[in-house]
N, C-alpha and C positions, 0 to 999 in steps of 0.2 A: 527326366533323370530319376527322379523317385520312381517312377511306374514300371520304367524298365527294371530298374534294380528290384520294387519288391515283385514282378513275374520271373525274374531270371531266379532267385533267392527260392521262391515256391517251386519252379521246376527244378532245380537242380538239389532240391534234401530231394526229390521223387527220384529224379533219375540219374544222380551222381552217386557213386560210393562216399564213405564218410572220408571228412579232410583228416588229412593224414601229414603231419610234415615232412616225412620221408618221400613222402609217392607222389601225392597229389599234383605235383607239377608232370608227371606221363600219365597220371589216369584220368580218364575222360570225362568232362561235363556234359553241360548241354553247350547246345550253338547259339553264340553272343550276336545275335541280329543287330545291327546298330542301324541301315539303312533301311528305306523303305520299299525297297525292289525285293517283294516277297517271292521273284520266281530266280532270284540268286540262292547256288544252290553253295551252301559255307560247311566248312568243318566243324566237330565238336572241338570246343574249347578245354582245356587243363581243366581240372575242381579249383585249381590255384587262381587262372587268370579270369574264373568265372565270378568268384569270391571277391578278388582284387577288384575287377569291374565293378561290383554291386557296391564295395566299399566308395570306391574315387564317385561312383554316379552320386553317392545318396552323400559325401562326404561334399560335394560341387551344388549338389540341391540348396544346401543350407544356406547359401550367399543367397538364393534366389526367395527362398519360403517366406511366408509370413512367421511369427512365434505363434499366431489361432489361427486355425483356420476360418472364411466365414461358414462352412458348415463342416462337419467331422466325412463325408462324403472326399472332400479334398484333402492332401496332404499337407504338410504344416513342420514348422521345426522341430517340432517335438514326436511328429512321424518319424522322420528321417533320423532323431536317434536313436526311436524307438528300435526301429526296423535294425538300426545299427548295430544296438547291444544285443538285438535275436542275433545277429550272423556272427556277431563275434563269440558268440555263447557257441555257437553250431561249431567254430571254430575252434573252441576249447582256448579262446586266447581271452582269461579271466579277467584280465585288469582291464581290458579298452571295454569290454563286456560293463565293468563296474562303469568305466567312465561314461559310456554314452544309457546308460540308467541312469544317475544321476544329472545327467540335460536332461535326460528326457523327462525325471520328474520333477528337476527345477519349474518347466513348464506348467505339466499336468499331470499332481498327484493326489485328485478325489478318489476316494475310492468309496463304495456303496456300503453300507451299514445294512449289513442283513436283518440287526435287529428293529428296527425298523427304519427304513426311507423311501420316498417319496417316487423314488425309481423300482423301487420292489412291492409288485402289485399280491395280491392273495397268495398265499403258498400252495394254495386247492386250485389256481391257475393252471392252467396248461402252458403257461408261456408267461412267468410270472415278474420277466425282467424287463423293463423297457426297453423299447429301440430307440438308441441313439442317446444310452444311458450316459451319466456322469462319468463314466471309467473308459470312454471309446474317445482313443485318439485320431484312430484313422478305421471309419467303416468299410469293411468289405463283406459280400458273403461268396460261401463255399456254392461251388456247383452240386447238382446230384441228391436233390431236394426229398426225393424218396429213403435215403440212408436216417437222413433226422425224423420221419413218422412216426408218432410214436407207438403204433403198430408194429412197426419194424426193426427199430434198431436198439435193441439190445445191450444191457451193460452187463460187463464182468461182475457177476456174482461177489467175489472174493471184493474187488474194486469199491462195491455197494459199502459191502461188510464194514472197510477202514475206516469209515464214518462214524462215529462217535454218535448219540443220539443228542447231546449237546451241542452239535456241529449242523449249524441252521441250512448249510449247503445239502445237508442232505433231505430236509425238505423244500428247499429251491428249486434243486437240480433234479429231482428225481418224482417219478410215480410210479408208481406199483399197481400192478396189473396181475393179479393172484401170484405166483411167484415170479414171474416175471418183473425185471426193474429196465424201466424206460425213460431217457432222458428228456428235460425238460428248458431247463437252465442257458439257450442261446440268448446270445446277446441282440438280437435280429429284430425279439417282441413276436417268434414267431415258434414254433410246436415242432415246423417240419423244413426251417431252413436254419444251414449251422451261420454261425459268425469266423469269419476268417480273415478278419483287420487285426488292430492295434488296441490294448487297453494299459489300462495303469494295473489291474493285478496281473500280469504279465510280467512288467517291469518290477513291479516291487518282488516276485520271485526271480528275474534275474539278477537283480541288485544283492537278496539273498546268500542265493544260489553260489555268486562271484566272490562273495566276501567269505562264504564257510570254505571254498574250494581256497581259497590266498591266506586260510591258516587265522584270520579274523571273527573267529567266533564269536563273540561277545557283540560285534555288530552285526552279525548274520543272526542272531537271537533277538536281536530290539528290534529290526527291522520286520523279523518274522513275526513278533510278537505286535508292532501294532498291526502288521496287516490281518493277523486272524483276532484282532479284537471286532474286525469288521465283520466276522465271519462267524465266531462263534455266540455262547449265550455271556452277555456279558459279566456275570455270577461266577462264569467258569473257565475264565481265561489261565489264570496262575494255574489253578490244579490240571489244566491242558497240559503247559509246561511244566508241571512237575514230573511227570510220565516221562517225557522226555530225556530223562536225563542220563538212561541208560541207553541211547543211541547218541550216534554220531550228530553234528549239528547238520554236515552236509547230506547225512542219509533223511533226517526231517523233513531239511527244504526241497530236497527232489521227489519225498513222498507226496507233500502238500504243493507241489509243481503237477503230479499226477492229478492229484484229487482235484484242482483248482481247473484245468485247462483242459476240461473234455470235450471231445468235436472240436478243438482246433486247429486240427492238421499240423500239430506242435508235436505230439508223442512220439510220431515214426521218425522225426531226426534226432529227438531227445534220445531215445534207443538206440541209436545208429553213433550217436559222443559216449555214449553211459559204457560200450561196447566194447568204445578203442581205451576207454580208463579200464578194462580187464572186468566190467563187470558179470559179464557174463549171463546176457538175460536170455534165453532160448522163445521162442515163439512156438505155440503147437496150437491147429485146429484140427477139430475132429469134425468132416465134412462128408457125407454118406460112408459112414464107417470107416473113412481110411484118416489117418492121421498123417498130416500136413505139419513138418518142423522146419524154421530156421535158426540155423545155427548164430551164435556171434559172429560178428563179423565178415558173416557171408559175400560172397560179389553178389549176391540175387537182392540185397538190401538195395540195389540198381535198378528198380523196376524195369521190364521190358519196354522199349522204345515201341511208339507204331510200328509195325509190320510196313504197313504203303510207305511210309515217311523214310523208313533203311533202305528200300530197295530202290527208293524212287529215288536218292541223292546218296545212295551211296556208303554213308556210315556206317562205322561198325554198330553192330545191335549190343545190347548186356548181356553177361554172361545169362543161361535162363536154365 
């Protein structure tokens, strides 16, 4: 129940458009496999009945889970509401978002002191976090292990910049490579494979994140406030939040929802909710001279399906 729910949940922020309450019961998800006859050839599902699914599987998991797992490799109670308050969050539906954060960090809410612990090896590392750290509730890793080299993959410049030099994340997570900035900071204990499970700084930003959006500022500030005491120099935690005080609490916590969760396949649906609230963030690469833009709210936020997979059973493809 958890495993299907969190694969259906991963592929459907890729290849569904964002939920929508108006649409989402005629716009299309992915296909809800429940049987194990893989040459059954099934419909895509609603985004609605794909969502409802991942909820009822992972909301039925819970009678079954242990509250620990015996190793973070397996799912656990505190998985299942981890995974619960991401979808509810993806969902834009803030209060069950708040409630299944709060299970999840009844659980497990260690979270790692950059100034120093025991899980945070040399900041001159290439890979300076351990695997299978204090803050991982449920391990997984990402596919496509060449994107994390850190030869290769690249951080947004501007991105680098919002780092404070007081903000120890930015020698955690990051090397410098003559102008180039290359990430470092997976959860994996590894250079060049991303982390794509469950953690508690996760949750303590959607718990955030849930209470600045429900008009709760004052607890979306405390909360904010001890999780970047983990994070920054502890000297300069107050004058962090003094700065603060000419934004929003909710523009805060989705900036340090940014700066906190890179490489975890978390961004592209966060962009895909931030869109349908009217934010309006545009997307532009500039890729052998031609400039690549998406718009808000685009249907191509739908990734294209396989090619062999549409034709061979049928499906409508996304718009492309």
């Amino acid at each position: 129940l958890f495993f299907l729910s969190f694969a259906f949940y991963n592929l459907l922020v890729q290849f569904g458009p964002a939920f929508d309450e108006t649409s989402s019961s005629e716009e299309l998800g992915v296909v809800l496999r429940l049987a194990t006859d893989f040459n059954q050839v099934l419909p895509r599902s609603s985004v609605r009945d794909c969502l409802e699914l991942i909820q009822r599987n992972l909301e039925e998991s819970i009678g079954y889970l242990p509250d620990y797992p015996a190793h973070v490799m397996r799912p656990s109670k505190g998985a299942a509401y981890a995974l619960l308050s991401r979808t509810f969050l993806y969902k834009r539906d803030y209060s069950n978002a708040l409630k299944y954060s709060d299970l999840a960090l009844a659980l497990h809410s260690e979270l790692m002191d950059f100034n120093g612990d025991e899980h945070i090896l040399s900041f001159s590392s290439s890979a300076p976090i351990v695997k299978f750290n204090k803050e991982t509730i449920f391990y997984a890793t990402q596919t496509g292990p060449l994107l994390f080299a850190t030869t290769r993959g690249l951080i947004d410049t501007t991105l680098y910049r919002s780092f404070e030099d007081i903000d120890l994340r930015k020698r955690v997570f990051f090397r410098l490579a003559g102008t180039d900035v290359h990430f470092k900071g997976n959860y994996t204990g590894s250079a060049t494979l991303g982390f794509g499970g469950l953690s508690t700084n996760e949750v303590y930003l959607n718990k955030a994140e849930a209470l600045a959006y429900l008009g709760r500022d004052d607890d979306a500030r405390s909360v904010l406030r001890s999780f970047l005491a983990h994070r920054l120099e502890k000297s300069e935690v107050e004058n962090y939040f003094q700065k603060m005080d000419n934004k929003t609490v909710l523009s805060v916590v989705r900036d340090e929802r940014r700066k906190e969760l890179i490489y975890r396949n978390l961004r592209f649906g966060d962009i895909k909710r931030y869109n349908m609230e009217g934010a309006g963030i545009v997307l532009k690469r500039l890729i052998g001279g031609k400039e690549y833009v998406l718009e808000p709210n685009s249907p191509k936020y739908a990734l294209p399906l396989p090619a062999d997979w549409v034709e061979f059973t049928g499906n409508p493809q996304n718009p492309q």
